[in-house]
C-alpha positions as CSV (number, residue, x, y, z in Angstrom):
1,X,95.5,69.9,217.4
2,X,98.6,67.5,217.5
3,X,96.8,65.6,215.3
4,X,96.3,68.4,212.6
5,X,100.1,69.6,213.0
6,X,101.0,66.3,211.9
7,X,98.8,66.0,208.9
8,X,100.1,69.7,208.0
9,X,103.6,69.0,208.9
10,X,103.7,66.1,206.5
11,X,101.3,67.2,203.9
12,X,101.4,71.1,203.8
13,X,98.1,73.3,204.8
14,X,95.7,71.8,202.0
15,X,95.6,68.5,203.3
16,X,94.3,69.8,206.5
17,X,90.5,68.1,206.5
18,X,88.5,66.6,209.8
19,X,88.7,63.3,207.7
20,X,92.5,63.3,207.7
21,X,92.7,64.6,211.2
22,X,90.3,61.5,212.5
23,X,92.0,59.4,210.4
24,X,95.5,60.3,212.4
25,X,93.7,59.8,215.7
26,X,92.0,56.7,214.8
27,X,88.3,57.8,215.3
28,X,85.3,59.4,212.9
29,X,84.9,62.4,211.9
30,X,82.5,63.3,214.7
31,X,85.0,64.2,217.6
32,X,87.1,66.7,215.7
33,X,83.4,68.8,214.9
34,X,82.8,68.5,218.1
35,X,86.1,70.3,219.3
36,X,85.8,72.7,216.4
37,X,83.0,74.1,215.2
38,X,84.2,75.2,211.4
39,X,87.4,74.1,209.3
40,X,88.6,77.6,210.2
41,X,88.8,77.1,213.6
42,X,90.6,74.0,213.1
43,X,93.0,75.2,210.8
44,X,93.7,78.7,213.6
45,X,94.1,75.7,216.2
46,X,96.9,74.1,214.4
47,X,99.0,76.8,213.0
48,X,98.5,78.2,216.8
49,X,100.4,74.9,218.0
50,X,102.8,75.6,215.2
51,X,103.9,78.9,216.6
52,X,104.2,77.5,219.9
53,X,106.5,74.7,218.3
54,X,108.6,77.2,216.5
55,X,108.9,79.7,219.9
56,X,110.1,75.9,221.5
57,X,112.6,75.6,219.0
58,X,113.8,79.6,219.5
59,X,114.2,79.1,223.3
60,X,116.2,75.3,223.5
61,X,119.6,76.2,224.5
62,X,121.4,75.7,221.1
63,X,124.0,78.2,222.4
64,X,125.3,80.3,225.0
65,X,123.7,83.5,223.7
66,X,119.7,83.9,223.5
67,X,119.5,86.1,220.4
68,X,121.8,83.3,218.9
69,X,119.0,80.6,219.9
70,X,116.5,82.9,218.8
71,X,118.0,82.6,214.9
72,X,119.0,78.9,215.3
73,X,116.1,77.9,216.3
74,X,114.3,79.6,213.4
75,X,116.4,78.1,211.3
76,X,116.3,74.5,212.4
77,X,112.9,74.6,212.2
78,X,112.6,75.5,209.1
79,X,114.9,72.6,208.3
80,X,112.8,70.0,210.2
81,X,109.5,71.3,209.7
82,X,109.8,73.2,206.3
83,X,105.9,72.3,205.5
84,X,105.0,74.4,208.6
85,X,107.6,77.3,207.8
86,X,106.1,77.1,204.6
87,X,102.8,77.1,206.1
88,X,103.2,80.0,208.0
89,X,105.6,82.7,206.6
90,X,105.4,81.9,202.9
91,X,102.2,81.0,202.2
92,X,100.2,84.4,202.2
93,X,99.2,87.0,204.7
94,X,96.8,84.4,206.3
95,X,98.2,84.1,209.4
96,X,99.7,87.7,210.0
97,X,98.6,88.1,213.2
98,X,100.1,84.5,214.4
99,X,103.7,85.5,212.7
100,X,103.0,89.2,214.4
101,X,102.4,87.7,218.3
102,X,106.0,85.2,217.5
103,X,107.4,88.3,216.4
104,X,106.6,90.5,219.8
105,X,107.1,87.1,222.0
106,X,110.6,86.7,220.4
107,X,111.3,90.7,221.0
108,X,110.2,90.3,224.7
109,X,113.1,86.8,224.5
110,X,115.4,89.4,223.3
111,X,115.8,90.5,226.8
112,X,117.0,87.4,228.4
113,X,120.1,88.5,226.1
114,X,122.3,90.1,229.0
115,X,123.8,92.7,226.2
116,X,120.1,93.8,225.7
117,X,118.4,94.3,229.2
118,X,118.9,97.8,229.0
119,X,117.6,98.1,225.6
120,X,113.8,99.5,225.1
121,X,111.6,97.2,223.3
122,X,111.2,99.2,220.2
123,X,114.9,99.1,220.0
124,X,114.9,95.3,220.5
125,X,112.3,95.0,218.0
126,X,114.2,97.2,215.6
127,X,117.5,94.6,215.7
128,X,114.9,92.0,215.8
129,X,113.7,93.8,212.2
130,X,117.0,93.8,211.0
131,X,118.3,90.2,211.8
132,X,115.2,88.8,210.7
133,X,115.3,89.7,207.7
134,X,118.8,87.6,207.3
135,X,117.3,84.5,208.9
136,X,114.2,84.5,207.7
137,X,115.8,84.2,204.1
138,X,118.3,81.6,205.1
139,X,115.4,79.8,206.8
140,X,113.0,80.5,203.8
141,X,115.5,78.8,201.7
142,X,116.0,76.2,203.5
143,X,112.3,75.5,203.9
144,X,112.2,76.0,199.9
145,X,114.9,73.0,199.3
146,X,117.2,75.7,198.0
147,X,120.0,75.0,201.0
148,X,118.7,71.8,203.4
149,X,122.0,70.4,203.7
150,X,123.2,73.4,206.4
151,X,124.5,71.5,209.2
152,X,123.9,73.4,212.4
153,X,127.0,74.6,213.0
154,X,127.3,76.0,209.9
155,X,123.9,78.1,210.4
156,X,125.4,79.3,213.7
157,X,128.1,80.8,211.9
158,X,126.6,82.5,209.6
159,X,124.5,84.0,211.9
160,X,127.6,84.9,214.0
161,X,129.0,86.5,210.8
162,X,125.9,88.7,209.8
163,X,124.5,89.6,213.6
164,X,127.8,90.4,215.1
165,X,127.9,94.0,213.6
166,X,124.6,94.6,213.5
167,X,124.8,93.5,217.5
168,X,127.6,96.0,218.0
169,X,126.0,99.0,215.8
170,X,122.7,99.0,218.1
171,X,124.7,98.7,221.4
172,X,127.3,101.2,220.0
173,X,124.5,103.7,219.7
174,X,122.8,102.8,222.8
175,X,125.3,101.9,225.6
176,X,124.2,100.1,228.8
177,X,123.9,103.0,231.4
């Protein structure tokens, strides 16, 4: 599978073969039909490893707020892996139900936020909902080439700028008890 994120990551989804794959590990063809028994399965294999590589990204400390990370993280991946953001948000509906289980996992994050332990889920998901749709544009054009030159800090700030009264909206309406 880390061999097939890497020929992804460098080459974009169509180069994804068991010939390139071996190729990356060194070996024939043979072994990677052995561990997958259609191109389909390979491809579900890898895009599953690049989930898990994007939820790594969304839970490294890059600050002192989890939501924060959360957006960062998304962001910075789509910076250093943009063939895999592509890949998975902006290619198609392919993998919809991938992008849906990130989407719950990062929800269920949501709650190591301290201002959002007392929220319910659906109204985690619902601010989830709304900031997404902020980074996942700044990340899609970043991924794109539009905007690769955002430094980190400067990603941070904008999400800062657009979350903080979107943050304070949801807990205004639904105070801690």
């Amino acid at each position: 599978m880390s061999a097939g994120l890497a020929v992804v990551d460098a080459e974009g989804l169509t180069a994804l073969s068991a010939r390139r794959v071996a190729r990356q590990l060194g070996v024939s063809t043979a072994p990677v039909y052995v561990c997958f028994s259609s191109m389909d399965a390979l491809t579900e294999a890898v895009m599953q490893e690049a989930v898990a590589l994007l939820l790594a990204y969304t839970r490294r400390l890059h600050t002192d707020r989890p939501f924060l990370n959360i957006g960062t993280g998304t962001v910075l991946y789509s910076k250093e892996h943009p063939t895999l953001y592509r890949a998975l948000f902006l290619e198609g509906d392919r993998f919809e139900k991938l992008v849906r289980r990130f989407l719950a996992e990062i929800t269920r994050d949501m709650a190591n936020d301290g201002r959002f332990t007392h929220l319910p889920n659906v109204v985690r998901a619902q601010l989830l909902a709304r900031m997404w749709t902020y980074t996942h544009g700044m990340a899609s054009l970043i991924a794109v080439g539009i905007t690769r030159r955002m430094s980190k800090d400067a990603i941070v700030r904008s999400l800062i700028e657009v979350g903080t009264p979107l943050i304070r909206e949801v807990l205004t309406a639904n105070p801690a008890r």
